[in-house]
N, C-alpha and C positions, 0 to 999 in steps of 0.2 A: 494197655490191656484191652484186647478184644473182648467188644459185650454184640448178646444178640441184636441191641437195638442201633448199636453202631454199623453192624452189617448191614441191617437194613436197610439203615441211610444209605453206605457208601454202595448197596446195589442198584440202589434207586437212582444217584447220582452216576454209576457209570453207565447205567442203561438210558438215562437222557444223554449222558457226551456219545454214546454208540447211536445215539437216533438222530446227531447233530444238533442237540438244543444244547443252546449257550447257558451252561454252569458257572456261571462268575463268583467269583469267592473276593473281589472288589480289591484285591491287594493290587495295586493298577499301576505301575511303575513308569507306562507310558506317558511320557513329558507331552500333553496336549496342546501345541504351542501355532499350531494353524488357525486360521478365522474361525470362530463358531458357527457352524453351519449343521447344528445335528440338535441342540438343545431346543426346548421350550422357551426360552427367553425371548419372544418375540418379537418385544418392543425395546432389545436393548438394556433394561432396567437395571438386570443383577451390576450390573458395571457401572450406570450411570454416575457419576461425582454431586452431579446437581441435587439425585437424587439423594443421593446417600447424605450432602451437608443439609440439606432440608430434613433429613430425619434427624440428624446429630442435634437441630435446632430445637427441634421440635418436643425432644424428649429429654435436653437438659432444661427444658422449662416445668419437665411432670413431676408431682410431688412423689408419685411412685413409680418406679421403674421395674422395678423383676417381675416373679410370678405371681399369680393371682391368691393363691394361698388355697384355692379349692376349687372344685367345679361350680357352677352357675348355681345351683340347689343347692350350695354349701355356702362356702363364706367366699366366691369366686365370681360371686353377679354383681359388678362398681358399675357408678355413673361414667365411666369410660365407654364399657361393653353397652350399657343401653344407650349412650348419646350417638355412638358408630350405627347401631342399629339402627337409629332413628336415621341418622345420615343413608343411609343405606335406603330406610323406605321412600324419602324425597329425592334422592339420585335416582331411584332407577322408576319412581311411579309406585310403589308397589302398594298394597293394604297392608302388608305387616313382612316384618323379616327377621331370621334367627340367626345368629351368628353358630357357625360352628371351627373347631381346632384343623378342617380339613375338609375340603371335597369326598373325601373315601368317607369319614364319617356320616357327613351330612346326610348322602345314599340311602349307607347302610340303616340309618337311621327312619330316615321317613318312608324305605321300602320294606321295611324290616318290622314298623309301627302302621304305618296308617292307612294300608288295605286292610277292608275287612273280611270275615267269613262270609260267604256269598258274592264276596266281590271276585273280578279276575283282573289281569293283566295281560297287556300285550307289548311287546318291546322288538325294536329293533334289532337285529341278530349280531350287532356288531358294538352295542351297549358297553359301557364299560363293565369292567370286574365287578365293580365295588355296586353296582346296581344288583346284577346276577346275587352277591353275594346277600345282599338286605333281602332279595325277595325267595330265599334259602330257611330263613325263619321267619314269612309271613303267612299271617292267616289265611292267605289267597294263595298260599305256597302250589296249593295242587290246581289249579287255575290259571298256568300261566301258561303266555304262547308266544313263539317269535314271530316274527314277519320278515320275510327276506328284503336285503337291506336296499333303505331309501325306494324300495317297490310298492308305487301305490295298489295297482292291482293284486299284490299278493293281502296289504293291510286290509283292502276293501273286503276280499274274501275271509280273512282272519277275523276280524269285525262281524259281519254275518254268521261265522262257524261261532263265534263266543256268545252270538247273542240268540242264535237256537240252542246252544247247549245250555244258557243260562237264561232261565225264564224272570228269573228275580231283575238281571237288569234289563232285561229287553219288556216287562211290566214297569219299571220306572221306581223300583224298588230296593236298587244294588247300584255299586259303580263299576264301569270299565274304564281300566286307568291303561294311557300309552306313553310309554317312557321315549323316549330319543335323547339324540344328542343335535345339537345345530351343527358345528363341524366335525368329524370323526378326524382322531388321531393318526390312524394307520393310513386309513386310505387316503386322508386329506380332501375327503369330499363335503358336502354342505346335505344339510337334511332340506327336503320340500318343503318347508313347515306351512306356507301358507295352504297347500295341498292336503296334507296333514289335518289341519287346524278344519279346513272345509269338508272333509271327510268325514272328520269326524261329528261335526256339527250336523251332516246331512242324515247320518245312519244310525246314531245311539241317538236315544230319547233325551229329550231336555233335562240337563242338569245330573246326567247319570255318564257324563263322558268327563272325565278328567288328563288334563294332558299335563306331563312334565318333562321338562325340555334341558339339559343338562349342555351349562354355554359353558364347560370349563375351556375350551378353548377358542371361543370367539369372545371370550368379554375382555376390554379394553381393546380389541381390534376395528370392530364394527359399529355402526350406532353412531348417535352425539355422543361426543365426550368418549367412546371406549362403553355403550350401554350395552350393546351385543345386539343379536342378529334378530331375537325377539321386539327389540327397539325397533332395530333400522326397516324391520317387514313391518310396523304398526301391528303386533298383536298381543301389548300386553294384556290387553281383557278382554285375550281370549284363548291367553295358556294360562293354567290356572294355577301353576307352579315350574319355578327358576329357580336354576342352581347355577349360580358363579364361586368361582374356587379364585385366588388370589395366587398358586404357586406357579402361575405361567406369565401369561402378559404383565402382571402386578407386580412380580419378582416377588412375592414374600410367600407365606402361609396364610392357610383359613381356608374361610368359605360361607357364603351367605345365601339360607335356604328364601326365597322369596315367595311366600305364600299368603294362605287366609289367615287373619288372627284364631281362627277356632283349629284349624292345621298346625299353627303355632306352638296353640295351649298346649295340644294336644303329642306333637312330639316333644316340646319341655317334660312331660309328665310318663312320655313312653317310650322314648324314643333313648336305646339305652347307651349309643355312643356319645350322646349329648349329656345325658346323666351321671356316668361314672369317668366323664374325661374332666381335668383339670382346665379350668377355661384359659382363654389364652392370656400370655402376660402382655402388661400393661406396657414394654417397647414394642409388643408385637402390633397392637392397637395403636399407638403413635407411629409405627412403618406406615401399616396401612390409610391412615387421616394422611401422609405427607405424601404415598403412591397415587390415591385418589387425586389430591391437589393436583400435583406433577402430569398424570394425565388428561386430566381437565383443562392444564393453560394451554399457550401456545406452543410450547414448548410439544407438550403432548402430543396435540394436533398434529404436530409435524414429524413424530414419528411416526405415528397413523400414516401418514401419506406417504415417507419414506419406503416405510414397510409394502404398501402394495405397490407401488411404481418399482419397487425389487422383485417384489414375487414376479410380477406381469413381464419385464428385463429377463429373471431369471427363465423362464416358461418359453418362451421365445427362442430363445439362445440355447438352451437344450433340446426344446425339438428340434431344430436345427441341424445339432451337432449328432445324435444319436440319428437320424434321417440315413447314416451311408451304414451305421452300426448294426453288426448282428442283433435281430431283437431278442434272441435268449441268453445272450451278456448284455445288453442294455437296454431296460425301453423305461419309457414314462408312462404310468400308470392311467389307465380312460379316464374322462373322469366328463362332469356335463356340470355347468351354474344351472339349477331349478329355475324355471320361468317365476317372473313378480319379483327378481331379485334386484336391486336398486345396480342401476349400472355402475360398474367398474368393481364390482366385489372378485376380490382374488384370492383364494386361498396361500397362505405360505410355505403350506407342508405337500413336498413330494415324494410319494413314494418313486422309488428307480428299482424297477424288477429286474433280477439277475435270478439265473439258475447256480450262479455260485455265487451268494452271500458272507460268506465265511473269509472266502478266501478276499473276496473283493474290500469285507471290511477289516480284515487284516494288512492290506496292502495300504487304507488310504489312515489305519491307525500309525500305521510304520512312517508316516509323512507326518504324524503330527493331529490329524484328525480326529476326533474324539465321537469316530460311531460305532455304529453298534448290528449286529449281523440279525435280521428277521428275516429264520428260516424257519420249513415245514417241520413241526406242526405247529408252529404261532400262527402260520396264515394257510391260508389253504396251497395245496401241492400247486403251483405252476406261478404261484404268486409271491414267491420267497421275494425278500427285497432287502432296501438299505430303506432310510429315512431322512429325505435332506429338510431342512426347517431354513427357511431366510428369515434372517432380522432384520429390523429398523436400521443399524448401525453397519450392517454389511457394506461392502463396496463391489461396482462391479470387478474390478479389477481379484476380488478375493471369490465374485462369481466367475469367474472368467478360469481361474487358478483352478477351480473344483473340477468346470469343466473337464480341463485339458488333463487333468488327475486322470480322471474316469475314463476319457479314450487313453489315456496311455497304458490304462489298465487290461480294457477292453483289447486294444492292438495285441499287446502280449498272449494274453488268451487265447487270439484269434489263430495267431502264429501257432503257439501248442497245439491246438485243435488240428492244421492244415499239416504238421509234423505228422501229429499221431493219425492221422487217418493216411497218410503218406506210409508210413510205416505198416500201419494196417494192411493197406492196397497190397502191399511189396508180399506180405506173408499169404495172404488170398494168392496172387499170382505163382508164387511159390509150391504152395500146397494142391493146387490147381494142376500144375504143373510135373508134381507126384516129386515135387526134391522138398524131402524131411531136414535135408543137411545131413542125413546119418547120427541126427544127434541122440544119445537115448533119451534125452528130457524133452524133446521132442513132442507136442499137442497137438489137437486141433483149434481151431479160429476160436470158436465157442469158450473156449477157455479162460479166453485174453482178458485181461483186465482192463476196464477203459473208466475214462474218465466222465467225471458226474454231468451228465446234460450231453453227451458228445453223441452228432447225428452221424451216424454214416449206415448208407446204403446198399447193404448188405445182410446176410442173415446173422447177426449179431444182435443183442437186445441190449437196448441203452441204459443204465443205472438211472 
């Protein structure tokens, strides 16, 4: 039975498949049996064995294993969750730190609670969701402003526009908070933070600048031990809050907000995804004591270094190979290391921009691959793309394999394109030439349907 709010759904849903956004319904049947080259797993983990019997150890020794039995303010706060936290504050330096069930909570939680009225916000335009979404119910909700991404000139000027509109913190009486992120997921690029960090130091008044720095995806990459990019640049005091998330490089759940203990108190008491979530259970807390170990030995170490002597392998060997390739079936995204960054730092994540995403990650799912099509409007028009991720455990041989995927892809394409504008040519010359064929279905050029991205030079307009 048809109801009005089903309709609604199902218009909404075919007017994003008619715009080209991917509507997954996750019933996924495709056997993803190629190298991992598309996931978050950075350092290998989800798979590891070593990992996995070190945890098997770990938590047939805990008197308690399932869930917590309530949130942290209920009967859900054990010396498990405070001794992790504690571990948490001597891993990474911190002055206090708060465990949360997730990165998205953590967010939504401390952007959502701990600006205040008079306060404002500036964020990077490329911020995760779950940031946007926390400062949708804060008290600084109508104070908030982007800065076009990793541009110091534009923060420098967003920075001065906030602090003539706002006399309270440019008198030394309100805070300006600047959210970022150290590596950005889509693009795969690194934030300037020491730039950032001096910036802001220079232009907001003492102790009215607060930074937070969101490492869910540089923590266990970068740093001693896997501390992250705030480590490895020396700036912990002097971002004033850290967010590491565990569901990437750590392979598990969570997330640990690294802050002041009065930021602390303060999202315990306000902060509502922390308050009405069930805290996490007590195997989840034993993963995570036996992920931290695991990347702290040698063992660790040497998937750290794995992982970017692949990226750097990987990087290499693609520009390369895309070098003779049409750049609107294949390029490698710009991208530049921020100066002050410790040498050899590599990002793992490539964007490969295609003006057919769709089709491209259709053909390399039909192989086995397990990606995923980011097209317009997830990123901006001319920037649709795929997302390749290297790991720890990759080989080149499985790098080498992706390659040769990709121009074989590209080749095909290529060939379509030199058909269809072949074909094209032939009806121009034709019609030019005043022979219709006598057909009565018969058109002009204008007409033609072409395909998506397809140049040719003639009075024709491209899709």
């Amino acid at each position: 039975m048809s109801t009005p709010l089903c309709a609604a759904l199902e218009r909404a849903l075919q007017e994003r498949q008619r715009r080209l956004v991917p509507t997954p319904d996750l019933y996924d049947d495709v056997p993803f049996l190629a190298a991992d080259l598309f996931s978050n797993d950075y350092l290998s983990l989800c798979t590891d064995l070593q990992l996995r019997q070190a945890f098997l150890d770990k938590v047939s020794q805990m008197p308690l294993v399932f869930g917590s039995g309530g949130s942290r303010l209920m009967s859900g706060n054990s010396p498990a969750h405070l001794q992790f936290e504690e571990r948490m504050i001597k891993f990474f330096r911190a002055p206090s730190a708060l465990l949360f069930n997730s990165g998205y909570d953590a967010n939504v939680a401390f952007w959502h609670a701990v600006p205040q009225a008079g306060d404002a916000v500036i964020f990077d335009e490329l911020v995760h969701a779950s940031t946007r979404d926390g400062l949708l119910g804060s008290r600084a909700r109508n104070a908030v402003y982007p800065f076009s991404h990793n541009s110091m000139s534009s923060l420098s000027d967003t920075i001065l526009r906030v602090l003539a509109a706002h006399q309270a913190i440019a008198s030394g009486h309100a805070t300006l908070f600047i959210a970022v992120e150290s590596l950005y997921s889509m693009d795969g690029d690194f934030a300037p933070l020491s730039e950032i960090v001096q910036l802001v130091e220079q232009l907001i008044p003492p102790g009215c600048g607060h930074i937070v720095v969101d490492e869910a995806h540089s923590t266990g990459l970068y740093g001693s031990h896997g501390r992250g990019l705030v480590s490895a640049l020396g700036l912990e005091n002097r971002v004033d809050t850290v967010l590491h998330t565990f569901g990437k490089a750590r392979a598990l759940t969570g997330a640990v907000l690294l802050c002041s203990p009065v930021v602390r108190k303060y999202v315990i008491n306000y902060g509502r995804p922390f308050i009405y979530s069930t805290s996490l259970s007590y195997s989840t807390i034993a993963a995570l004591d036996a992920s931290f170990d695991y990347i702290e030995s040698a063992a660790g170490t040497e998937l750290m270094m794995s992982l970017h002597r692949l990226s750097i392998s990987f990087e290499y060997k693609l520009k390369a190979a895309l070098a003779s390739t049409p750049p609107h079936l294949l390029a490698l995204f710009p991208r530049e290391t921020p100066s002050g960054f410790p040498n050899g730092i590599v990002s793992p994540i490539f964007p490969v921009l295609t003006n057919a995403p769709i089709p491209l990650a259709e053909f390399l799912r039909s192989l086995g691959y397990e990606t995923r099509a980011i097209p317009y409007p997830v990123v901006p028009r001319g920037e649709e793309r795929i997302r390749v991720v290297i790991h720890a455990k990759n080989t080149e041989a499985e790098l080498d394999e992706l390659i040769a995927r990709l121009l074989e892809w590209s080749s095909g394409m290529a060939d379509k394109e030199r058909k269809e504008e072949a074909r094209l040519a032939e009806r121009v010359e034709a019609l030019q030439a005043g022979d219709t064929g006598d057909a009565p279905h018969a058109r002009p050029i204008y007409a033609e349907t072409m395909p998506t991205g397809m140049s040719v030079k003639m009075t024709v307009s491209t899709v």
